[in-house]
MARMAR-84540 format. One record per residue (C-alpha): residue in one letter; x, y, z. Coordinates in steps of 0.2 Angstrom, whole numbers, plus 2048, in hexadecimal, padded with zeros to 3 digits. Layout:
BEGIN
aXYZ;...
% end
This chain:
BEGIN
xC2C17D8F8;xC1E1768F1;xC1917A8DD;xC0E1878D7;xC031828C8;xBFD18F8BE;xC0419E8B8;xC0C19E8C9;xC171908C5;xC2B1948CB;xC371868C8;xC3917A8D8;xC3A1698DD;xC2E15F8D1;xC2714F8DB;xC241408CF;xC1B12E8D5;xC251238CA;xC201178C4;xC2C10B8C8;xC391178CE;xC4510A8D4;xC4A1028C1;xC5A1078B9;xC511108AC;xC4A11C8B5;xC5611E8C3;xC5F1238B2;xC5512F8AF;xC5B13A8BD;xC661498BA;xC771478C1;xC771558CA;xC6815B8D4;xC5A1628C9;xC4C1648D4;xC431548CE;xC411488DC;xC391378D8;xC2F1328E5;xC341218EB;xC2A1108E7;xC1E10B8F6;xC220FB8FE;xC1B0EB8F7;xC170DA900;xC290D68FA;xC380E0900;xC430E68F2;xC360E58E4;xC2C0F58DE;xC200E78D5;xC100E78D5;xC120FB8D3;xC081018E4;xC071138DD;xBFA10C8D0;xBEC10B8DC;xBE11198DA;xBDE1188EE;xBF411A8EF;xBF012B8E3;xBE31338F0;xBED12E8FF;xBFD1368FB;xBF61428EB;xC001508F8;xC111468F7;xC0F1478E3;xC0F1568D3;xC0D1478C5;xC0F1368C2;xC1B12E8B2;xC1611D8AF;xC241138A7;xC231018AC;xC180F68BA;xC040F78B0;xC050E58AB;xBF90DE8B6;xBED0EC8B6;xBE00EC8AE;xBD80F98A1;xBC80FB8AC;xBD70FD8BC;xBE210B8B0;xBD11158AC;xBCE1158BF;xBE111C8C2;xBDE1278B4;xBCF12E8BC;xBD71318CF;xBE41398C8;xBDA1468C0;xBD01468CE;xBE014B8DC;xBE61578CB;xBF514E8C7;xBFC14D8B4;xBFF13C8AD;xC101398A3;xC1312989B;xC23120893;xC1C113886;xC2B108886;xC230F987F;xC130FD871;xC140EA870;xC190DF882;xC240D3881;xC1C0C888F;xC0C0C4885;xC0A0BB878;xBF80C4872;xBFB0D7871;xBE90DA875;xBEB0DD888;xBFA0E9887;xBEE0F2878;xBE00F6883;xBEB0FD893;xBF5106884;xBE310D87E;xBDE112890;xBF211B894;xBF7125883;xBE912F881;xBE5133893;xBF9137896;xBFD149897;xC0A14588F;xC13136886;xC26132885;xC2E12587B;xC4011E875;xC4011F863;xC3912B854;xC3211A84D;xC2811685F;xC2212985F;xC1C12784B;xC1111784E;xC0B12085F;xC0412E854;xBFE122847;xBF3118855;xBEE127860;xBF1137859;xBFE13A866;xC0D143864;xC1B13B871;xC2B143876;xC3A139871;xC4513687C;xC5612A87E;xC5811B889;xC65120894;xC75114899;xC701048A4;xC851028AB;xC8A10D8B5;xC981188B0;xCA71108B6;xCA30FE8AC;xC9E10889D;xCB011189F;xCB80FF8A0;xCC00F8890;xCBA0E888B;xCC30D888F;xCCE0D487F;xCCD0C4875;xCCE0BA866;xCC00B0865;xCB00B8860;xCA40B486D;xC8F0B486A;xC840B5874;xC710B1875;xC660B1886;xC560A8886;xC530B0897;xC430A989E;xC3D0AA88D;xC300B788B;xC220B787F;xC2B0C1871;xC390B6871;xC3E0A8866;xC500A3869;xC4F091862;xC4F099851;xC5E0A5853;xC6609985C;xC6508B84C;xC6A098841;xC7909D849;xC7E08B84B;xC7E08883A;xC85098836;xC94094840;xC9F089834;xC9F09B82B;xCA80A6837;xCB809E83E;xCBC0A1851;xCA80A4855;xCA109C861;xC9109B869;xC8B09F87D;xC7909C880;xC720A1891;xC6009B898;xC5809D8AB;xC5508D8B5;xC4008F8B4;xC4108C8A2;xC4E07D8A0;xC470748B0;xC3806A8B1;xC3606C8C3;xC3107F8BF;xC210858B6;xC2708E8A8;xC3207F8A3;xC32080890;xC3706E88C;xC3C071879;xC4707C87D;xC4F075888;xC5206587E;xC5906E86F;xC66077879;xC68067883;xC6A05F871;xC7506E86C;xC8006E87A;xC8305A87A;xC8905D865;xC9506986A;xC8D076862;xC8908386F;xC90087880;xC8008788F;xC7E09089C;xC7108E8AA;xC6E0968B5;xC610A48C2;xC5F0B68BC;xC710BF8BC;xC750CC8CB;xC780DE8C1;xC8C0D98C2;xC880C78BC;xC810CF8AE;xC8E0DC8AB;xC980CD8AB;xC8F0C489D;xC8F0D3890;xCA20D6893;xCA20C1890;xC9D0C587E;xC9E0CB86C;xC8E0CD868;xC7F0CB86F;xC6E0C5865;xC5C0CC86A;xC500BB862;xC420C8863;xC330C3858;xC2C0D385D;xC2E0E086B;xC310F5869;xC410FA872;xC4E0F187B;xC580F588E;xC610E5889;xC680ED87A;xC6E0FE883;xC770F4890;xC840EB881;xC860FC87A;xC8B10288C;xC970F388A;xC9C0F287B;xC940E3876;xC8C0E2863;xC7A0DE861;xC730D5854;xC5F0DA854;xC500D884C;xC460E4842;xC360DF849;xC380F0855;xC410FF857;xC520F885C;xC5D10184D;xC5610F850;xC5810E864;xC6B10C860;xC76107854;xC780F484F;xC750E5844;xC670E183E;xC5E0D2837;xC4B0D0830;xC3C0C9839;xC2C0C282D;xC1D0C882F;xC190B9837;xC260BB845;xC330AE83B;xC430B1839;xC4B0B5827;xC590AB826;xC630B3818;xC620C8823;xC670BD832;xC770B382A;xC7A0C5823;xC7B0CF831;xC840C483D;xC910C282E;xC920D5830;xC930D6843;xC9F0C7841;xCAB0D0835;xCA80E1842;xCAE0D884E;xCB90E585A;xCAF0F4852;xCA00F2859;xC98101861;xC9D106872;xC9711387D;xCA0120885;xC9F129897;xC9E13988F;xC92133884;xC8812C891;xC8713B89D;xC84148890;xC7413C88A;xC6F13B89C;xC7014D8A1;xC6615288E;xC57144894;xC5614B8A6;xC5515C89E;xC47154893;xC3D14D8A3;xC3E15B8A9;xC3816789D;xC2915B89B;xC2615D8AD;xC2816E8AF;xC1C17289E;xC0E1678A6;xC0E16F8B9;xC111808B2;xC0117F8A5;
% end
């Protein structure tokens, strides 16, 4: 049954080209029983596996399959367009009658250094959206400061999947942290955290610190090799004073593994908006020890330490707050099953009640 628009709109199966669909977030999103909204799946790329560059994009994709499709929900995948591409998606979407919804995760993104590119595609998506979604009541206010628009709030849904979540974390008595440099975006600026934990150290009897880094930054055979890192942790590891790890991006069970692995985990964001990193601890019961450079606290609850206007880290909030995570330690928030399905099934409802009000308009 295909839907009727209009004041002949009847509930039934609501199509969606999301954009990605195949991300844990947004699989997420998804009721856990069948509630008539079906997210079409992403269109094959030249890689197999891998939904980017997001194929649905192309305004020629939205006329070929504008039958296939009642709306689109961009979350993630516009990095590479261009604002000149998004007005020309814009544009064949409201040529084929289809709503736009967007999800502004990131009003800053974390893979560029200038925020002027992720500005302009913002300036071309919020105000052409039907309607915009975020994570947090702070995201949604600075949205309606910039663009007069008012987003729906909605909450990151779990990353694990129920049975890890149910899972009781490994016990120990050592308090284990934890900081991954990743492949070291833009917005990160681990050296400083990790300086500042060392010296912190001393402090907090039975800590210890586990620092984490992909092979394309601590290797010069790879381009985005960052050599002063590398030597500091090198350095930092031949004192003694951290325990490296090396290594390629972790599986999804790699990873679970890592979080369980810690205490606390600590985001050296010098700026960013919300964090998936950060809802996957609290699925595990790892602390996190953030910035408040973003909307991390109010995305969930944890530790927080300050970020200068200049990006710097304050030293004094950040000795605090990990004292206080330190002296927490086996307190730290963990999330529940029941906790976790009944948030799911409220921001399915949400979805769907956005997608419902727009086709039915």
């Amino acid at each position: 049954m295909s839907i009727g628009r209009g004041s002949g709109y009847m509930e039934s199966e609501i199509r969606v080209a999301s954009v990605p669909a195949d991300h844990v977030y947004v699989r997420h999103l998804s009721a856990l029983e069948p509630d008539g909204v079906v997210r079409l799946p992403d269109p094959p790329t030249e890689r197999a596996g891998q939904w980017w560059p997001p194929r649905m994009l192309d305004p020629e994709w939205v006329a070929a399959h504008a039958d296939d499709f009642d709306l689109m929900h961009i979350h993630f995948g516009f990095d590479a367009q261009s604002p000149q591409q998004l007005r020309a998606l814009v544009e064949a979407l409201r040529a084929a009658g289809k709503p736009l919804v967007l999800t502004t995760h990131d009003l800053r993104n974390p893979h560029h250094a200038d925020s002027a590119e992720h500005d302009a595609q913002l300036d071309v998506l919020i105000p052409a959206a039907a309607r915009v979604l975020t994570l947090t009541p702070g995201a949604a206010a600075a949205i309606k400061r910039r663009w007069g628009v008012d987003a729906v709030v909605t909450p990151h849904p779990h990353v694990f999947e129920f049975e890890d979540i149910a899972r009781p974390r490994p016990e120990r008595s050592d308090f284990v942290i934890g900081v991954h440099c990743k492949s070291l975006r833009a917005s990160m600026d681990p050296g400083a955290v990790i300086d500042a934990i060392v010296r912190d150290l001393p402090e907090l009897p039975g800590a210890r610190l586990v620092v984490d880094a992909h092979n394309d930054i601590m290797s010069p055979d790879f381009i985005r090799y960052e050599p002063a890192l590398a030597d500091q942790l090198r350095r930092l590891e031949s004192d003694g004073a951290i325990e490296l790890h090396v290594h390629d991006f972790y599986s999804d069970d790699e990873l679970r593994d890592y979080f369980w692995s810690l205490d606390l985990s600590v985001l050296p964001y010098k700026f960013g908006t919300h964090s998936g990193w950060a809802e996957a601890c609290y699925d595990l019961g790892t602390g996190v020890l953030a910035p408040d450079c973003g909307f991390y606290a109010e995305q969930l609850e944890c530790f927080v330490y300050h970020r200068n206007p200049d990006g710097s880290l304050d030293r004094p909030s950040f000795s605090a707050a990990l004292r206080e995570a330190y002296e927490s330690r086996g307190r730290h928030p963990h999330a529940t099953v029941e906790g976790r399905r009944a948030q799911r099934s409220r921001v399915a409802e949400q979805h769907r009640a956005v997608y419902a009000g727009l086709l039915s308009a």
